[in-house]
N, C-alpha and C positions, 0 to 999 in steps of 0.2 A: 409588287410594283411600287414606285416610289412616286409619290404624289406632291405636287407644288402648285399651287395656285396662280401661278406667271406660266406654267405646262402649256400653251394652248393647243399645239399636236406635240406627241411622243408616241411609245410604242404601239398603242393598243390597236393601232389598227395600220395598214401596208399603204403610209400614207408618204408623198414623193420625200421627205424631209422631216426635220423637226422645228418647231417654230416656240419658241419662250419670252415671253411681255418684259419688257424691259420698263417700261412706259404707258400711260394711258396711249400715247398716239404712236408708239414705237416698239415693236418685235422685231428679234432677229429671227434666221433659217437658217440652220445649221446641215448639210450635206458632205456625202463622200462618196466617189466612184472614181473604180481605176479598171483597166482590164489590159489584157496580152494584145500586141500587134495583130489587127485585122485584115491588116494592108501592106504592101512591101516599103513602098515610101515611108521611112521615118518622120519626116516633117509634118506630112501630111497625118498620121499615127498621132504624132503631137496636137495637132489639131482637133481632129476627132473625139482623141478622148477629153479634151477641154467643153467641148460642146455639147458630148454628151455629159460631164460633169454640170457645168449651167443648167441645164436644163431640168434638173427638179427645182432649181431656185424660180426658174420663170412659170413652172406650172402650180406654182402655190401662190405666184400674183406678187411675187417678189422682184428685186433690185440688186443681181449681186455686187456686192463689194468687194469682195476680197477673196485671196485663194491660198492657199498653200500645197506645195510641190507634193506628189507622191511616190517615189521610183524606187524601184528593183532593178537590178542590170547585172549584166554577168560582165566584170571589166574585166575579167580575165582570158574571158573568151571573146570579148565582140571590143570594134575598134570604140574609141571615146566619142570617135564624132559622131555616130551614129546617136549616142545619148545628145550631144550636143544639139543634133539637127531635131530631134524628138522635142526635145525643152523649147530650142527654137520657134518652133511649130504651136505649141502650148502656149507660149508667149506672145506671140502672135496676136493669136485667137482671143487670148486674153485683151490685149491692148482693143479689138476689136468690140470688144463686149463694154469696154470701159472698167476693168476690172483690177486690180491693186493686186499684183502676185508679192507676197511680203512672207514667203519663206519657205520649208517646205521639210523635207527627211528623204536620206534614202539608202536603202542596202543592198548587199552583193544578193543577187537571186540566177538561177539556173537560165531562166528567159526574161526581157525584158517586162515587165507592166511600167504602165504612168494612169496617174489622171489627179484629180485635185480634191480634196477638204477645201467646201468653199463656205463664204458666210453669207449672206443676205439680209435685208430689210422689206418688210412691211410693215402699212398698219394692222395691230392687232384683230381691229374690226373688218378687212379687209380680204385677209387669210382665203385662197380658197382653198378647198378639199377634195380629194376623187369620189367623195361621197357628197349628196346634195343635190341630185338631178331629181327633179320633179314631174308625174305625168304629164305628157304636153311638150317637153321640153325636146328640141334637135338637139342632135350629135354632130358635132364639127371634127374630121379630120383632116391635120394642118400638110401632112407629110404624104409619100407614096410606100405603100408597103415591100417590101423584098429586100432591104439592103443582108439580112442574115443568110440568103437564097444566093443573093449575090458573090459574100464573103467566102461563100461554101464552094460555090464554079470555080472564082479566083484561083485558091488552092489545088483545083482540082487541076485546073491549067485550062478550062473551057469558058470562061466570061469575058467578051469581048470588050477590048480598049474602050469603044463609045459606050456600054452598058456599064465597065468600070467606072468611067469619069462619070458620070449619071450617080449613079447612087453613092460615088464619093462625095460630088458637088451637095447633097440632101447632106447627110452625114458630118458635113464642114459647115453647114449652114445654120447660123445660131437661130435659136426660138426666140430670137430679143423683138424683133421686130414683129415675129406673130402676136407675143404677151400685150405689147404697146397698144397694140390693134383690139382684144381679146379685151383689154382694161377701158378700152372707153366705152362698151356696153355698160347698161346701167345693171342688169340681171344675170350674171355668169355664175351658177348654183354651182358646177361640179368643173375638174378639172384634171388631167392628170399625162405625163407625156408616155409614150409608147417608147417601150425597149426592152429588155430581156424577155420579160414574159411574153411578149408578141403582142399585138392587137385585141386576142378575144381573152387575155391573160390580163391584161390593165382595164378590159371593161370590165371582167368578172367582180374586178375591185371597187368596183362604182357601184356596185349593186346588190354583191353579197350581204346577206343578214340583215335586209331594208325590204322595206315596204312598196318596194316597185320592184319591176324588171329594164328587158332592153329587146328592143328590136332594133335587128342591124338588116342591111339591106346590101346583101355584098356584092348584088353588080354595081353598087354607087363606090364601093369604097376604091382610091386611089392605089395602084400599084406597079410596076415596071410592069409592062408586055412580056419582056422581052423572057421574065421569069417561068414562064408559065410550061416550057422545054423542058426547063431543069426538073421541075417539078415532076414532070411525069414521067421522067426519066430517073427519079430516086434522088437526086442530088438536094439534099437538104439536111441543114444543118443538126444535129443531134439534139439540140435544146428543142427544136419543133415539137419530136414526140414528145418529149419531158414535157413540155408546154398543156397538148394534147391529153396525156395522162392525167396530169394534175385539175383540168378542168371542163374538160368533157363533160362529167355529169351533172355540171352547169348551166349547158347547153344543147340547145336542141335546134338541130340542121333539118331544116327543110329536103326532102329527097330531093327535090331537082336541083338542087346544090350539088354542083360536081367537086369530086376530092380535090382536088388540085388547086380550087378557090379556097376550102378550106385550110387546105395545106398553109398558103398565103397568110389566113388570115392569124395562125399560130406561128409563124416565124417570129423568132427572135429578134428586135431592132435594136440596133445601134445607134443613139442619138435621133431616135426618130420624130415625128410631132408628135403637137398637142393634142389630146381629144377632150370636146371640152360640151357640155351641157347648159343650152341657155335659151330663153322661149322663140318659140319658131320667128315672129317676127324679126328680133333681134337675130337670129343665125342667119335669114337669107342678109339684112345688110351686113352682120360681120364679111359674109361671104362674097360681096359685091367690095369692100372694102378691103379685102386680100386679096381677088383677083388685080384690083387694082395697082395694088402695090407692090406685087410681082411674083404671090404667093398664090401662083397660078393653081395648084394641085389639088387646094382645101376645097374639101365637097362636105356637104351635111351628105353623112353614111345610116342615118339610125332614129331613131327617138328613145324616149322615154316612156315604159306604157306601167298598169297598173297591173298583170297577169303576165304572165306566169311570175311573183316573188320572187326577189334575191336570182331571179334567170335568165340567160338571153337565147331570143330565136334569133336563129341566122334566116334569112327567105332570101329564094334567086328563083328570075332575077329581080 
């Protein structure tokens, strides 16, 4: 492993970004994420994967700056405007963020991907981590869980128009305006935004190999209703179990926890929110300051406890 003294995160641990000191009062954050169309709308495609691209720059307490382009595309098989409307879409989102798109790559690939290498700033002393959460400490979750549940109906041809535009509207909606809110506590230990690995896959991260655990309480946690059909009806996305697999013996579900809650809480998100660790005082008003502001959804889901180590219990309800 390659050591520098300006390093403040690198690899050693599955943390949102990379963050290197520039300066005593100045670090960048360096990220990258792209994935395949989730959605049929190109534009909208564009979008999303912009947002979810930002958004490990906002869950490390950073400012992004800048981006560059990332694309695959088959121009031989799909029309140009379709990449057109896609970039469209990214740039957008971009402009929205306040974000400087200054260049990008891209090559012939079988199906489409996009998303961005972006850069960021904070200060060094600043930095937060998904690790950090302290006994005592709430759980804030910014977003509603399902949109991977959702992605998965879509395809199947069974997720209805209103349920679609719902978890597209979450999915298109940057973390800019949760982080802004999240930075004016004075105490925010831990941090980290929800996506691929699901919900009980980005806690597990907060807690592995430390000296605490995690209580989550998952009738609080926020999620579509509407998912809750598909679920028991088998419709979920393949990364779920993967999810499942990988960290199950991390955790330990309460029996009166029904599958289907769990199911939920291992979907894989796309551009999902924040979850973020900070003393209970400070989360009920962060959370009285995001209702306000139109981040209606954010609920403290959880705390922070000192037993079971490096584990989380789920309890329902």
């Amino acid at each position: 492993m390659i050591s520098d003294p300006n390093l403040i995160v690198g690899m050693e641990h599955a943390e949102d970004a990379g963050v290197y000191k520039l300066r005593d009062d100045l670090a960048i954050i360096q990220t990258v994420d792209f994935f395949t169309p989730i959605v049929d709308d190109p534009y909208t495609f564009g979008q999303i994967a912009v947002t979810n691209a930002l958004s490990d720059v906002y869950a490390m307490g950073g400012r992004p700056l800048t981006a560059l382009n990332i694309v695959c595309f088959p121009a031989k098989t799909m029309d140009m405007s379709i990449l057109r409307q896609i970039l469209q879409g990214g740039l957008d989102k971009m402009r929205e963020a306040g974000v400087l798109l200054i260049g990008g790559h891209s090559v012939e690939d079988e199906e489409p991907k996009y998303g961005l290498s972006v850069t960021g700033v904070v200060h060094p002393n600043r930095v937060l981590l998904n690790r950090g959460g302290r006994v005592g400490d709430k759980l804030v979750l910014t977003k509603p869980l399902g949109t991977g549940i959702v992605s998965t109906a879509l395809k199947a041809g069974l997720a209805g128009e209103a349920l679609v535009a719902k978890s597209t509207m979450y999915m298109t909606t940057l973390n800019k305006k949760t982080a802004d809110l999240m930075l004016e506590m004075p105490d925010i230990h831990a941090c980290t935004d929800i996506t691929g690995f699901g919900f009980l896959g980005h806690a597990c991260e907060m807690v592995e190999d430390s000296d605490v655990g995690m209580l989550i309480h998952a009738s609080s946690v926020p999620f579509f209703p509407e998912i809750r059909e598909f679920v028991e009806t088998g419709i979920v996305p393949g990364g779920l179990e993967r999810n499942r697999q990988y960290r199950s013996k991390f955790i330990e579900v309460a029996p009166a926890c029904p599958d289907w809650m769990v199911d939920i809480l291992f979907d894989p998100q796309t551009a999902g929110g924040l979850l973020i660790a900070l003393p209970e005082s400070q989360a009920e008003t962060l959370i009285g300051r995001m209702h306000a502001d139109g981040i209606v959804e954010a609920a403290i889901v959880g705390e922070i406890i000192s037993e079971p180590k490096g584990k989380i219990r789920v309890l329902y309800p």
